[in-house]
C-alpha positions in Angstrom: 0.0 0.0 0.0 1.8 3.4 -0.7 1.9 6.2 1.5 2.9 9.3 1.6 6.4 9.5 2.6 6.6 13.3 2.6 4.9 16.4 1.5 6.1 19.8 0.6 3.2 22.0 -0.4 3.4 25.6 -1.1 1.2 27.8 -3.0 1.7 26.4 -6.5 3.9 24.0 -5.9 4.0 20.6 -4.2 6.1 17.6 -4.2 4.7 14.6 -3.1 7.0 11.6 -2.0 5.3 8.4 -2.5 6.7 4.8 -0.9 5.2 1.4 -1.6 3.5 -0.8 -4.4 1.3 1.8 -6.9 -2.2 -0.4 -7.9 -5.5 0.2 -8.4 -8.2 -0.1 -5.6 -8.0 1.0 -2.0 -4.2 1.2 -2.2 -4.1 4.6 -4.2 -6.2 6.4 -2.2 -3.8 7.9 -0.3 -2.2 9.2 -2.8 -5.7 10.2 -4.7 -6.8 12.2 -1.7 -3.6 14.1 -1.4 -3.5 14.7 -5.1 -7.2 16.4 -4.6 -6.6 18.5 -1.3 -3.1 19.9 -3.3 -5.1 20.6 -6.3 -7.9 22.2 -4.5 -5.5 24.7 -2.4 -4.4 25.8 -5.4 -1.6 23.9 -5.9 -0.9 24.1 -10.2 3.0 22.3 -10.6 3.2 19.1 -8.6 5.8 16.8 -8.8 5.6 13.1 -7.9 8.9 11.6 -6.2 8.5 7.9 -6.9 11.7 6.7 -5.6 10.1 4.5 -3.2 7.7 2.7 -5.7 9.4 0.0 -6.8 6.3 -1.5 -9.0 3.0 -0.4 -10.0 0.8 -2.1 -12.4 -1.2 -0.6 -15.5 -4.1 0.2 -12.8 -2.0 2.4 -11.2 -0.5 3.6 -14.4 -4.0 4.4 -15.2 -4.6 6.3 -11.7 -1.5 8.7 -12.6 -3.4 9.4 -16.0 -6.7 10.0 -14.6 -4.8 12.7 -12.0 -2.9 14.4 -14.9 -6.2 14.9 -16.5 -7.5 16.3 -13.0 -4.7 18.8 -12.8 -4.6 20.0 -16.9 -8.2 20.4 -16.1 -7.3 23.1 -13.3 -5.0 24.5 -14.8 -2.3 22.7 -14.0 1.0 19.7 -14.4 1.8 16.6 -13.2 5.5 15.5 -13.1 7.3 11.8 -12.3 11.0 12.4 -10.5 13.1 9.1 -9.7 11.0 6.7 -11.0 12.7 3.2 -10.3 13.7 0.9 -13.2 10.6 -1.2 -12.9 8.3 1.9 -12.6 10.3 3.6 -15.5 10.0 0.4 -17.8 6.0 0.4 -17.0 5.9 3.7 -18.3 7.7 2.7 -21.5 6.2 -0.4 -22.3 2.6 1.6 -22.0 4.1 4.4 -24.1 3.0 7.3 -21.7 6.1 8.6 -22.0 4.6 11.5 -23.8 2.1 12.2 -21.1 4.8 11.7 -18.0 8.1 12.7 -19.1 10.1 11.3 -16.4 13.3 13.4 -14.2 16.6 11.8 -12.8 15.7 14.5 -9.8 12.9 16.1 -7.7 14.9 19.1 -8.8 14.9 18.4 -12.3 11.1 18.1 -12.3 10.8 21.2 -10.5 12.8 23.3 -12.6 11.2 21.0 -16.2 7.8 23.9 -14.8 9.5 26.5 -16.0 10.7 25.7 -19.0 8.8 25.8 -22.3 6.8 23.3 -23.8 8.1 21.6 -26.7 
């Protein structure tokens, strides 16, 4: 079951540091209620650390979809810093690569907001 390993939220920006298995069901809703309440105080650049993911399924894969929609639909981005290999090759294989570009670093994704879209 993830959990949030750490939060740091502050007017538009906030990176959320996930640990443990990414799936559908009752397990993401940790991370689905934090994704809302960030979102709904205005937070428009968030960056997910998954460093401590070490798998998550095409459920979860399509959890982190439906939450990117959530936040283009307010306005806002979604970024992926140090996925793990497994979590990386997920992403791959499922050619969402487009959608989630994925960072080496939290501060990678951070600074990825202000740079332009290509």
């Amino acid at each position: 079951m993830p959990v949030i390993a750490n939060l740091k939220s502050g007017g538009p920006l906030s990176v959320i540091s996930i640990a443990g298995k990414v799936s559908a069901g009752e397990t993401w809703n940790p991370v689905a209620q934090i994704l809302d309440q960030v979102r709904s105080e205005g937070a428009r650049k968030v960056v997910l650390n998954l460093s401590g993911v070490p798998f998550i399924d095409s459920a979860g894969l399509g959890l982190l979809v439906m939450n990117l929609s959530k936040m283009k639909a307010a306005g806002g981005l979604l970024r992926l810093a140090e996925p793990q290999d497994r979590v990386q090759s997920a992403i791959k294989t499922t050619q969402l690569t487009d959608l989630f570009p994925f960072f080496a670093t939290e501060q990678e994704a951070i600074n990825s907001f202000s740079q332009p879209a290509v």
